[in-house]
N, C-alpha and C positions, 0 to 999 in steps of 0.2 A: 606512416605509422611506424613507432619503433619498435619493432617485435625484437624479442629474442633468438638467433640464429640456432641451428639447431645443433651444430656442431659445438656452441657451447654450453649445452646442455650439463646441470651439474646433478651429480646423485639423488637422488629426491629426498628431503629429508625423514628424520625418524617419522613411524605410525602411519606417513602418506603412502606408502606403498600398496599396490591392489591391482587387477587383471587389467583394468580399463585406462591406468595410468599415460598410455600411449596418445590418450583422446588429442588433447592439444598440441602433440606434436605438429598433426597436419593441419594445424593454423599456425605454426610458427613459434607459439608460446613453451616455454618451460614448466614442469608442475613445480609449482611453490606451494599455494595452499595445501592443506592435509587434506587427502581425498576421503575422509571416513562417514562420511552421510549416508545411512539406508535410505528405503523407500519410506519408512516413517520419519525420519527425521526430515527428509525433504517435504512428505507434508508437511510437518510441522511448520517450514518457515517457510508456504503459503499461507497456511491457517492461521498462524500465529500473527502475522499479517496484517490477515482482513481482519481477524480479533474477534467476532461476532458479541460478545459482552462488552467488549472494551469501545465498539462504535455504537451498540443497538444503545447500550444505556445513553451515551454521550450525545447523540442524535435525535433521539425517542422525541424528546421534549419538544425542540423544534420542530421536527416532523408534524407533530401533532397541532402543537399550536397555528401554526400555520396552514396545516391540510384537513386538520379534523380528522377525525376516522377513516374517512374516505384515501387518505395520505396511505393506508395500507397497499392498496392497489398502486402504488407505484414498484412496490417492493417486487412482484413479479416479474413486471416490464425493466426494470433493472437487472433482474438478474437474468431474464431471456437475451437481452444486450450483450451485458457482458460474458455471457458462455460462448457466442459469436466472435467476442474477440479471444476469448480465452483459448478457442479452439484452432482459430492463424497462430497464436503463441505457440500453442502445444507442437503443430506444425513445426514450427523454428526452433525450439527447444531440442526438438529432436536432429534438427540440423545445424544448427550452431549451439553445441553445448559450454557457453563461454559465460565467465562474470560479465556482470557489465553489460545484461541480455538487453533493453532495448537499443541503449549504444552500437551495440555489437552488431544487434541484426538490421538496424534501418542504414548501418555505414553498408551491410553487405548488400543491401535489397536498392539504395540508392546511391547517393555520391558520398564520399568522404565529411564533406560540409557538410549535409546537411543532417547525418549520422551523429555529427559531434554536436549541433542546436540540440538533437532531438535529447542526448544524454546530457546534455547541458542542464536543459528543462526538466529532464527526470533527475536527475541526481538534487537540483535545487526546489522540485518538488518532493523530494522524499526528504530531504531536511525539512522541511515546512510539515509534514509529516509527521514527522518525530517529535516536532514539538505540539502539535495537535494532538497526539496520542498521548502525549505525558501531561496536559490538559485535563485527560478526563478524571484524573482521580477526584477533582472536585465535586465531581457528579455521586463521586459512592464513598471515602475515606470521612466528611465529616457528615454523613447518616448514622454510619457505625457507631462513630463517635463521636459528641462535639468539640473532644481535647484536639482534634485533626484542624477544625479552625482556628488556625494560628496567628490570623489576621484578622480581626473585627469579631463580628459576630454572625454576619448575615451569609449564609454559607451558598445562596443562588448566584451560579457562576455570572449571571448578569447584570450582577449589582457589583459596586468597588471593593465590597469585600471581598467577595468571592473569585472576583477576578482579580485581586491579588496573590490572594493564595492560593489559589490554581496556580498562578506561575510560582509560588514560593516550592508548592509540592512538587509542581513539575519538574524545577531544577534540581531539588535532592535521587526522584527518580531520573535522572539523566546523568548524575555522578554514577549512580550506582551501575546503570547500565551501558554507561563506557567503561566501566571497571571489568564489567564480565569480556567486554569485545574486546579486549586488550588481553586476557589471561591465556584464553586456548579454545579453538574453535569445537575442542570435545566436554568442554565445560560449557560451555555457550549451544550445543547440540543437546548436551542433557537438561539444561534449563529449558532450554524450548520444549523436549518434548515431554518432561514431569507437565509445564505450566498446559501444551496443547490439549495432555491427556486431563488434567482438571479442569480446563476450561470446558471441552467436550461433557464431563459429568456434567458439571454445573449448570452446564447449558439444557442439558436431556432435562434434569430435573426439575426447573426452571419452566420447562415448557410444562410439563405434566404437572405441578403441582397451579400453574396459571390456570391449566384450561381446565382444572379438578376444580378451581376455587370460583368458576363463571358467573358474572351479573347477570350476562345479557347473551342474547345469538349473534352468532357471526352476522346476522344483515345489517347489524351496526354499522358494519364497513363500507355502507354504498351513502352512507349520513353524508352532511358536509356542515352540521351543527358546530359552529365553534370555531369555523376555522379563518383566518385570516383571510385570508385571500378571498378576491368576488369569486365565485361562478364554480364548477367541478374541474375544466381544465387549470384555471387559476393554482386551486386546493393540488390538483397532480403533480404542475411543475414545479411547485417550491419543495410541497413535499416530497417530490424525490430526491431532495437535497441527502435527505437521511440514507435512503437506499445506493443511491451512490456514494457517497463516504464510506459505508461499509464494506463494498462489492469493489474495494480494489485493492493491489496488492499482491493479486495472484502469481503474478510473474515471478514471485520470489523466489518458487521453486526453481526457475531457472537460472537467477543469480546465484543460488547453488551451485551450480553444474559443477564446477572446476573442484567441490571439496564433495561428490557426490559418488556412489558406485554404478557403474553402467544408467549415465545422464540421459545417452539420447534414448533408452527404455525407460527408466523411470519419470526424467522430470516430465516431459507431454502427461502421462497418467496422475501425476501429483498434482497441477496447473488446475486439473478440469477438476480432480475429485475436492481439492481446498475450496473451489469456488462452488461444488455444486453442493459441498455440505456445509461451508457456511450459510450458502442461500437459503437452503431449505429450514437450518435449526435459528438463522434470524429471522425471520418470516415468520415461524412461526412463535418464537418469543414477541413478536409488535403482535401479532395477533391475541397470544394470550394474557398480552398488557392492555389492550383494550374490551376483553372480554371480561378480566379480572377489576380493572381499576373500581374503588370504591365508588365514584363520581366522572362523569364527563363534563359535568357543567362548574365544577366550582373553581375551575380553575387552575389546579393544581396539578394537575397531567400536564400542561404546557408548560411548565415551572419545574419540577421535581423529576418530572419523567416517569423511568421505572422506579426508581432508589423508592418512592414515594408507593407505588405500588403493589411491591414486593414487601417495606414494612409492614403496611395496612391491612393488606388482604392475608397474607402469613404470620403478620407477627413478629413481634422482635425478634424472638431469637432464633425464626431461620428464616426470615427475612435478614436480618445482619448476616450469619450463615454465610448465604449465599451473595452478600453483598462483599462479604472479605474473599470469596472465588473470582466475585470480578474485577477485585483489587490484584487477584494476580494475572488475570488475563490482562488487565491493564498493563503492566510489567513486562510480563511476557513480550505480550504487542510492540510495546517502546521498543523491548531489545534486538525484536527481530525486525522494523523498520529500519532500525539505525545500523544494525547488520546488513542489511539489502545495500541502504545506502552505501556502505564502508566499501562493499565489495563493488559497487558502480565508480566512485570514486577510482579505486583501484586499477580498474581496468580501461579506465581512460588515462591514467597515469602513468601506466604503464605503455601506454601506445605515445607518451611526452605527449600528451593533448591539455596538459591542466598546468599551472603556475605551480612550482615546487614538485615537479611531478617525480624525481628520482626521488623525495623523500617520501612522497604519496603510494609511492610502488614499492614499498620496500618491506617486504614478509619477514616478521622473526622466525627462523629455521626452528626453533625451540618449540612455538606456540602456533606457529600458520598461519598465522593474525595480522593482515594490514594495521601496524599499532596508529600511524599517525591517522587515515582516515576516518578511525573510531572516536578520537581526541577530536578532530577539526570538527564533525558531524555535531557531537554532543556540548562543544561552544557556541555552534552557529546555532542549532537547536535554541538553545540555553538564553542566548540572544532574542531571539525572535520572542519568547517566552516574556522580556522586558515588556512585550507592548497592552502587556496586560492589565499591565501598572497605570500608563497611560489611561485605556480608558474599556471597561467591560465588552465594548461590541468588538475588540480585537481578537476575543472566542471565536467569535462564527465569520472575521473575515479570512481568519488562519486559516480555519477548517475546511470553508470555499474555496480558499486560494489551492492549499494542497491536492484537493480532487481536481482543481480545472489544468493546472499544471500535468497529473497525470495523466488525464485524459488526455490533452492535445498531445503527450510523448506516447502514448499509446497510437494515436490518429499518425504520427509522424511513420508508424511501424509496420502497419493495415494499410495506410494508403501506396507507398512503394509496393508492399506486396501484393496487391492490387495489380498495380502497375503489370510486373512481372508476369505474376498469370495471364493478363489479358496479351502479352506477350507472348504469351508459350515457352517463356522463359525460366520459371519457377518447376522443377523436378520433383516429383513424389516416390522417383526409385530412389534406391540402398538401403541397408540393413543396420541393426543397430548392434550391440555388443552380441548378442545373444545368437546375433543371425536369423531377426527376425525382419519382417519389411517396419519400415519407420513408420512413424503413426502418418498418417494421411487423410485429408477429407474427399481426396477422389472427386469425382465427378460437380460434388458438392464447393470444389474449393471456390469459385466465381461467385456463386450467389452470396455463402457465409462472409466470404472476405467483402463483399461491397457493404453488407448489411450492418456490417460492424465498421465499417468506415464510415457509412452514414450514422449509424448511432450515438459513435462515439462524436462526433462532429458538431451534433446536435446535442448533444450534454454537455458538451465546451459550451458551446451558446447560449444554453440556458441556467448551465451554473455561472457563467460569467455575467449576465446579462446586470447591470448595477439597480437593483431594484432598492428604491428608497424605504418603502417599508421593510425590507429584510435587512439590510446591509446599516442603515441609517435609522433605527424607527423613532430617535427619539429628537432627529436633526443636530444640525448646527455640525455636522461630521462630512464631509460630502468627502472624506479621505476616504472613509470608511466606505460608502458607498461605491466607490471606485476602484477599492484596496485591488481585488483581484486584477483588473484591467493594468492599474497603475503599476503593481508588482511584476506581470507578465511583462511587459512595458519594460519597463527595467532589467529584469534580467535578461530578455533577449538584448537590449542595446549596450549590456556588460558583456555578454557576450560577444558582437559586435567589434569592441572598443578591443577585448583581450586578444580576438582574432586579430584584428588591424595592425596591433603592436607587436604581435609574435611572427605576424608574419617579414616586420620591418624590419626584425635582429634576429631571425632562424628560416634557414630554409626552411619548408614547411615538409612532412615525406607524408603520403599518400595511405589512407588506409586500404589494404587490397582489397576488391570488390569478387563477390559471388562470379564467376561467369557463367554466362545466361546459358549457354549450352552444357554446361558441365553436370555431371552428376553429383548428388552431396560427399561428401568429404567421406571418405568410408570410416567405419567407427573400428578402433583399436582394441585390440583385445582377443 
């Protein structure tokens, strides 16, 4: 790995200066980014993230259609999942406060290879990401309005209309928000946290005027009227397609670190609170969109989603209202996935791990801002966003593809650490800025750590699994049907091919591993 030596350490630039400054000394790095992130602000960019408006609207639909009511009940079991893994994260967060967090901790937790697949897969799933997320304005932009459908007339993203211009929206929202990542990471902090703190109202209100406007009782929930699939486990695993797409992301808070104030106290506590308050205020929005919706049976909840709901049952004009708040959680969302990604990029780039990597690592002193991995993120996005054109099911294999990818770089991150513990090699001593002991699950760490190994394991498998009525329903696509497998497929054997070649014209240097005996890195400050 090529770290920066410490001896040539240069002054840190303007606005980055603060107590904790020191953190990345003892991994070797230099501070380049601006460290100016509170403890809100690094919520912010878990929450902003998981997006809870920007996924529950974008997902609602197929949830539904495919699980019926019953699809609710996955929403739990997903988010019990993932606070299992959220809480190994929190763990590493606090001892490796580094961009670039699963990269960074499965090189330290296992070997160098297999550290750089894992950030491989995350960084090419968080592109996949971002163009998913800039997707969903289709779902709420031509509700508001029909001037928003720019392409046709039929604004259901799973028609050619509508999956046109979902990717036409998408790519305007993707200019815009490489333009923020490029200007200054404290322009890009206050957009996050205005959009987090209005998304959070939106969201509250949203839930209370749903479950103020109710048809029906919650035992609707244990239904399975309607839904695609045979049987209740059937109706579970697709449906939890939706609960999973929303329920990740978390980690964000740790890609943070390096532009954060006292990382290894804060971000562990940001990780778990993004993911425990998005679980709770989307869960209970799918709940008050099935309690509220006009109809179960006509159709139109598997079609329309919320957008459809929210008109009907509120009314135009705070049904749109709140349909232009989740225009900007949308937004929000975009800019903080494509931030996450910037700064994974980065930090692989910075270790010479990626093609063009002295320009990949290159911070403007001015602004703090990796400018090129912001530009490359919001092309390839931009890109991927073309296959809309091609053909409507390209919506939900993006969507697929993105959470199977994170999952298994998440699995890549729980299972070494796994490893470790069951070794007695993974330490819960040292202190964090403040000289407090680091977060820790104690006693607990063996059981949570396997259970989120198997979890996440099993939701690789089941989001991936190529199910022809989800992936393909109307035939004659069997790309589609395969998209996620074939895409995995592919990017691990580019990866592969770019190892092979780099290894044949560069030495290769070693990224340094945790040693298993050693205590964590003591925190500076």
């Amino acid at each position: 790995m090529t770290t920066t030596a410490l001896s040539d350490v240069r002054p840190d630039p303007p606005h980055s200066p603060g107590p904790d400054d020191g953190t990345l000394e003892t991994f070797g790095y230099r501070q380049e980014l601006h460290r100016s992130l509170g403890r809100y602000a690094s919520f912010a960019a878990g929450f902003s993230f998981i997006s809870v408006l920007t996924t529950v609207f974008q997902f609602f639909a197929f949830g539904y259609a495919f699980g019926g009511p019953v699809f609710f009940w996955a929403w739990p079991a997903v988010l019990a999942g993932q606070l299992l893994v959220a809480a190994c994260f929190a763990e590493l967060a606090a001892r490796y406060p580094i961009s670039g967090a699963i990269y960074q901790w499965s090189s330290r937790l296992s070997t160098p290879s297999f550290g750089w697949f894992a950030g491989w897969i995350m960084v090419i799933g968080q592109v996949v990401v971002v163009a998913a997320a800039a997707l969903a304005l289709q779902m709420v932009l031509p509700a508001i309005w029909s001037g928003f459908q720019l392409i046709g007339t039929d604004p259901a993203p799973t028609s050619p209309d509508g999956a046109a211009n979902a990717a036409l929206l998408g790519v305007i929202l993707l200019a815009l928000t490489t333009l923020v990542n490029v200007l200054d990471n404290r322009v890009m902090s206050l957009v996050n946290r205005v959009g987090v703190t209005a998304e959070i109202i939106g969201a509250a209100l949203i839930v209370v005027l749903l479950l103020t406007h109710s048809e029906r009782s919650p035992s609707i929930t244990f239904h399975t009227e309607g839904a695609a699939q045979e049987g209740l486990l059937g109706a579970l695993l697709v449906g939890s397609f939706a609960a999973a797409y929303v329920m990740i992301g978390f980690d964000s808070a740790g890609e943070m670190s390096e532009e954060t104030h006292h990382p290894r106290r804060t971000a562990p506590r940001t990780i778990l609170t993004a993911l425990g308050a998005a679980g709770l205020l989307g869960g209970l929005i799918v709940l008050g969109g099935l309690l509220a919706a006009p109809s179960l049976t006509d159709g139109r909840l598997g079609v329309d989603g919320l957008s459809y709901v929210l008109t009907s049952s509120l009314g135009d004009g705070v049904g749109k209202a709140l349909l232009a708040d989740v225009v900007v959680a949308i937004t929000v969302a975009t800019l903080a996935i494509q931030t996450a990604a910037c700064r994974m990029l980065f930090s692989m780039a910075r270790d010479g791990q990626l093609p063009f990597s002295v320009r990949l690592a290159r911070v403007n002193p001015r602004t703090g801002m990796p400018s090129a991995p912001a530009v490359v993120v919001g092309v390839l996005a931009a890109a991927l966003l073309l296959l809309n054109f091609a053909s409507p099911e390209a919506f939900l294999a993006i969507g697929t593809t993105c959470i199977v990818m994170l999952y298994l770089a998440y699995a890549m991150v729980t299972g070494p650490l796994l490893v470790r513990r069951l070794r007695g090699q993974f330490s819960s001593a040292g202190t964090d800025e403040t000289g407090a002991p680091l977060f820790s699950l104690g006693r607990w760490g063996i059981p949570v750590n396997a259970l989120a190994l198997l979890y996440g394991l099993f939701m690789t498998v089941n989001l991936a699994w190529p199910r022809a009525a989800v992936y393909d329903p109307a035939g004659g696509h069997w790309y589609f049907q395969w998209f996620t497998v074939l895409f995995l497929t592919v990017t691990v054997a580019a990866g592969l091919a770019y190892r092979a070649f780099r290894d044949r014209t560069t030495a290769p240097e070693a990224v340094p591993e945790a040693k298993p005996e050693a205590e964590p890195e003591p925190a500076a400050g």
